[in-house]
C-alpha positions in Angstrom: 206.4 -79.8 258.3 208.3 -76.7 257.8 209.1 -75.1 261.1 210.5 -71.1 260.9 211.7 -69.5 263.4 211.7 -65.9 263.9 212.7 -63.2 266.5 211.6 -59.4 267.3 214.0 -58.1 270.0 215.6 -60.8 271.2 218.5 -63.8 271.0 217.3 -67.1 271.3 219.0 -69.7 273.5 221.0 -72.1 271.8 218.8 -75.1 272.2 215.6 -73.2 271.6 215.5 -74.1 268.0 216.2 -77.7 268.9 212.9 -77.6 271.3 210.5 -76.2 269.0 211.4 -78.9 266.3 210.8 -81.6 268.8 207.7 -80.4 270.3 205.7 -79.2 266.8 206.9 -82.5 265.3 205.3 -84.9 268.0 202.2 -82.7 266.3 202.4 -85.0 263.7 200.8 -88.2 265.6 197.2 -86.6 265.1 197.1 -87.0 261.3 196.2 -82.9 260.9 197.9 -81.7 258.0 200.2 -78.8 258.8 202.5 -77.9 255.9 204.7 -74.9 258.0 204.8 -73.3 261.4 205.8 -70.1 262.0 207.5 -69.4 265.6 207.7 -65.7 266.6 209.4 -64.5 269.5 208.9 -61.3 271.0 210.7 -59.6 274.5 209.5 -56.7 275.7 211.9 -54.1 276.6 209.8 -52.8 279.5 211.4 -53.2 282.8 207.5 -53.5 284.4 206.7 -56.4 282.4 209.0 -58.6 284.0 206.5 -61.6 284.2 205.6 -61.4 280.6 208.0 -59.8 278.9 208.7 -63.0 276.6 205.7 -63.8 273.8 205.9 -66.4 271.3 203.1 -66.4 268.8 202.9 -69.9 266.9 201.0 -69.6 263.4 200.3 -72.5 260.9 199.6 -72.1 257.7 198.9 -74.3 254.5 196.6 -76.7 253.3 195.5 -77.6 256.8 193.5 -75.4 259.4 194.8 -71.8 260.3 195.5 -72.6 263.9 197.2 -69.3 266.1 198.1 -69.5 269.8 199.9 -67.0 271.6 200.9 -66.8 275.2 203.4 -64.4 277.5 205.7 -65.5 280.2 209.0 -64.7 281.9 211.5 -66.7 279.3 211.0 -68.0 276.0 210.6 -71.7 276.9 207.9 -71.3 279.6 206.3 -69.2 276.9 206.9 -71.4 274.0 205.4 -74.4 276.5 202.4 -72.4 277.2 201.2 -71.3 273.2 202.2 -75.4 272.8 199.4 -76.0 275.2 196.8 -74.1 273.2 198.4 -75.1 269.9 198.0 -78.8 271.0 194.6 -78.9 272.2 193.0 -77.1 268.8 194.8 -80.0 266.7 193.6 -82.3 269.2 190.1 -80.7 268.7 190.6 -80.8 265.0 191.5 -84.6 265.4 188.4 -85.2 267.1 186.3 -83.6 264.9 187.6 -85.4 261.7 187.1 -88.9 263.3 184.4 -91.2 262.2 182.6 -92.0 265.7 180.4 -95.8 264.3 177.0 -94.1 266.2 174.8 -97.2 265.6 172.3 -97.9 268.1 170.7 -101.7 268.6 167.2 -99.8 267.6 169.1 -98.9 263.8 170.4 -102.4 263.3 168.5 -104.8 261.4 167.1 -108.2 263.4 168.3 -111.2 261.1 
């Protein structure tokens, strides 16, 4: 998976990049092909958006689902954490969905 990392406004911590690699790459375990990420980070300038003046919008795109998850907080992490929450429960959805759940009953089976 091809992780890319962009900003709008903003320097990113050293370790930031680091993070995201980690994180979107424990993705991985739930078989859902994902050929590249896309990491924005925004930072509002606006002095009265103190709580949420840091967005990162996470994007996939490939041959897999086009999954998008978005969330605002006061630093880049805690916002990068939250849009990992959402991007981790529509793979985990995805996941689900793709399984093969065996839904025989004792009534479909055949008495030998």
């Amino acid at each position: 998976m091809k992780i890319h990392v962009h900003t709008r406004n903003s320097d990113l911590a050293d370790d930031f990049r680091d993070i995201v690699e980690e994180k979107l790459n424990t993705m991985e375990r739930f078989g859902v092909v994902i050929d590249r990420v896309e990491v924005e980070v925004l930072h509002e300038n606006n002095p009265r958006q103190g709580k949420n003046s840091h967005r990162v919008i996470l994007t996939s795109h490939g041959t897999g689902p086009l999954l998008r998850a978005d969330a605002s907080e006061f630093n880049d992490v805690a916002a990068f954490d939250s849009a990992m929450q959402t991007f981790e429960l529509q793979i985990r959805k995805l996941h689900e969905k793709g399984k093969d759940h065996n839904r025989e009953t004792l009534r479909n089976k055949e008495v030998i």
